[in-house]
C-alpha positions as a Markdown table, in Angstrom:
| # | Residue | x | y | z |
|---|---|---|---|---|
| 1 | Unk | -16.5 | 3.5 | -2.9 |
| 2 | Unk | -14.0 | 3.9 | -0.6 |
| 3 | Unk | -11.3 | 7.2 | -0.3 |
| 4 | Unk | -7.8 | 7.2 | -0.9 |
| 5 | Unk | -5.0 | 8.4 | 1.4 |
| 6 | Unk | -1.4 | 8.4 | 1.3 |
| 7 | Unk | 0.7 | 9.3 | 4.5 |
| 8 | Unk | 3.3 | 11.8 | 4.1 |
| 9 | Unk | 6.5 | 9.3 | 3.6 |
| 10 | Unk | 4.1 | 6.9 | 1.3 |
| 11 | Unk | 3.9 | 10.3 | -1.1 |
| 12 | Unk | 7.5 | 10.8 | -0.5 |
| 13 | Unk | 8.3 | 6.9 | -1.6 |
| 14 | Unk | 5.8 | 7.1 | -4.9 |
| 15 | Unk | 7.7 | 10.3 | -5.8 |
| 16 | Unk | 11.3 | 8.8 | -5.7 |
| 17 | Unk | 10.4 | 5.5 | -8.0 |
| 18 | Unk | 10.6 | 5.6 | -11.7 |
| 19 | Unk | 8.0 | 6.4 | -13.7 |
| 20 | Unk | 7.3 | 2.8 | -15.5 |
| 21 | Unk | 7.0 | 1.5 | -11.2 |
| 22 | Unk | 5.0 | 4.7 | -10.4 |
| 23 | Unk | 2.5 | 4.1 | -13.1 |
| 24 | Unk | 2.4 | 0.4 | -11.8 |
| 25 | Unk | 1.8 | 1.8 | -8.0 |
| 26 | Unk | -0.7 | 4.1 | -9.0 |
| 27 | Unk | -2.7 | 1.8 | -10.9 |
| 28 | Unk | -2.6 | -1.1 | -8.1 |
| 29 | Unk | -3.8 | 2.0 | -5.9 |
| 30 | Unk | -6.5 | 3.2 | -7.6 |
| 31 | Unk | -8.5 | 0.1 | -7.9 |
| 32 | Unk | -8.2 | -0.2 | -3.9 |
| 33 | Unk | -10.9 | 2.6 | -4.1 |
| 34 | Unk | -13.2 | 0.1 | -5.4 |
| 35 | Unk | -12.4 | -3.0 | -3.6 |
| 36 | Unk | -9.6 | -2.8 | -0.8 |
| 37 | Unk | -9.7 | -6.5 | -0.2 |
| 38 | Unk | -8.7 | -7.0 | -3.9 |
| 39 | Unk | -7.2 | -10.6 | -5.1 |
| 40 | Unk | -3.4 | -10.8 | -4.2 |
| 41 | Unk | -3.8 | -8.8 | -1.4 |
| 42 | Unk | -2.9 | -10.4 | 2.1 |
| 43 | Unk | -3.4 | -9.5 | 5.7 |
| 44 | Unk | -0.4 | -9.0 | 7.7 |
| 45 | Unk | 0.2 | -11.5 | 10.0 |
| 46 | Unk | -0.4 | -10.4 | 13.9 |
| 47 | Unk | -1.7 | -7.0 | 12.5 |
| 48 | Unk | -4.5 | -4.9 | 11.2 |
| 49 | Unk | -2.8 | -3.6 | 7.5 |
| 50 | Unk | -2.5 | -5.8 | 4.2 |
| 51 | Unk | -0.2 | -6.2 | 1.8 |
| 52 | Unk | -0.1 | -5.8 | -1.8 |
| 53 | Unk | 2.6 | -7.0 | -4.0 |
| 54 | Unk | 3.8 | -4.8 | -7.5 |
| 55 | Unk | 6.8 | -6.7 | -9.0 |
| 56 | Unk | 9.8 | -5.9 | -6.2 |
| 57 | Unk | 7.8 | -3.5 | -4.7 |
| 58 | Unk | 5.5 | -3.8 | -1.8 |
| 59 | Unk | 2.2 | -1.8 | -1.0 |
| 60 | Unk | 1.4 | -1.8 | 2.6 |
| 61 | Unk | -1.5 | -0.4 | 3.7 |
| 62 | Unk | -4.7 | -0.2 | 5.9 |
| 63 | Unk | -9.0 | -0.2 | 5.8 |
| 64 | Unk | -11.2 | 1.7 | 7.6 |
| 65 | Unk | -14.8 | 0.3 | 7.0 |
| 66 | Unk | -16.5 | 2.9 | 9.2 |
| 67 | Unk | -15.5 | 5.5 | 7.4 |
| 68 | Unk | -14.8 | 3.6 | 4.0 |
| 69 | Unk | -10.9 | 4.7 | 3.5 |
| 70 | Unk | -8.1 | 3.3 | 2.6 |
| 71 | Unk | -5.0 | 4.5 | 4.1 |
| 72 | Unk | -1.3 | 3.4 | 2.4 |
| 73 | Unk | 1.7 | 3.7 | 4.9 |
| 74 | Unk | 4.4 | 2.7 | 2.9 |
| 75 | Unk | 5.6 | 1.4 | -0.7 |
| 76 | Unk | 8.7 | 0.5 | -0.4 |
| 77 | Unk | 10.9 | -2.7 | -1.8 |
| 78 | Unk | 10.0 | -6.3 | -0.6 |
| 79 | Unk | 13.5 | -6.7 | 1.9 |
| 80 | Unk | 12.9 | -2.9 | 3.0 |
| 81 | Unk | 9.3 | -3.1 | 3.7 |
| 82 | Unk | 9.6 | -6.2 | 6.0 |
| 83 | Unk | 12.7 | -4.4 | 8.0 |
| 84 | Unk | 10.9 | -1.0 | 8.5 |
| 85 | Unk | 7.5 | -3.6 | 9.9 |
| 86 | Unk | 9.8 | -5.0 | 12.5 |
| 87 | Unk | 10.9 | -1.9 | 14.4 |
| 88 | Unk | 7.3 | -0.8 | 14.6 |
């Protein structure tokens, strides 16, 4: 079982969706503890994080195996997530 972590402006985006999304997010994250590689989910191309699409909004996070975590750095909407990836 891997842990859960949530960078400080993935926390910051959960808080400011509504609470049916939230729910939706929180759900989809949850069951990354048990298998981050889940169905749906998809590697980024030309980088180490994957992707996981809820409805409109995207989940975009990353696994370390050595020490069995899962780290989400943003959850954000589809258009905004794929701007904020290209200035990194």
């Amino acid at each position: 079982m891997y842990s859960l972590l949530l960078t400080k402006s993935a926390s910051k985006e959960l808080d400011g969706l509504t609470t049916k999304q939230s729910s939706a997010i929180i759900k989809r994250i949850s069951a990354l503890r048990e298998n981050p590689r889940v169905i749906g989910a998809k590697k980024l191309q030309g980088r180490d994080e994957y992707k996981l699409r809820v409805g409109d909004l995207r989940i975009i996070y990353g696994i370390d195996d050595a020490l069995k975590e899962v780290i989400v750095y943003m959850i954000d909407y589809r258009k905004q997530v794929y701007k904020r990836l290209r200035r990194k």
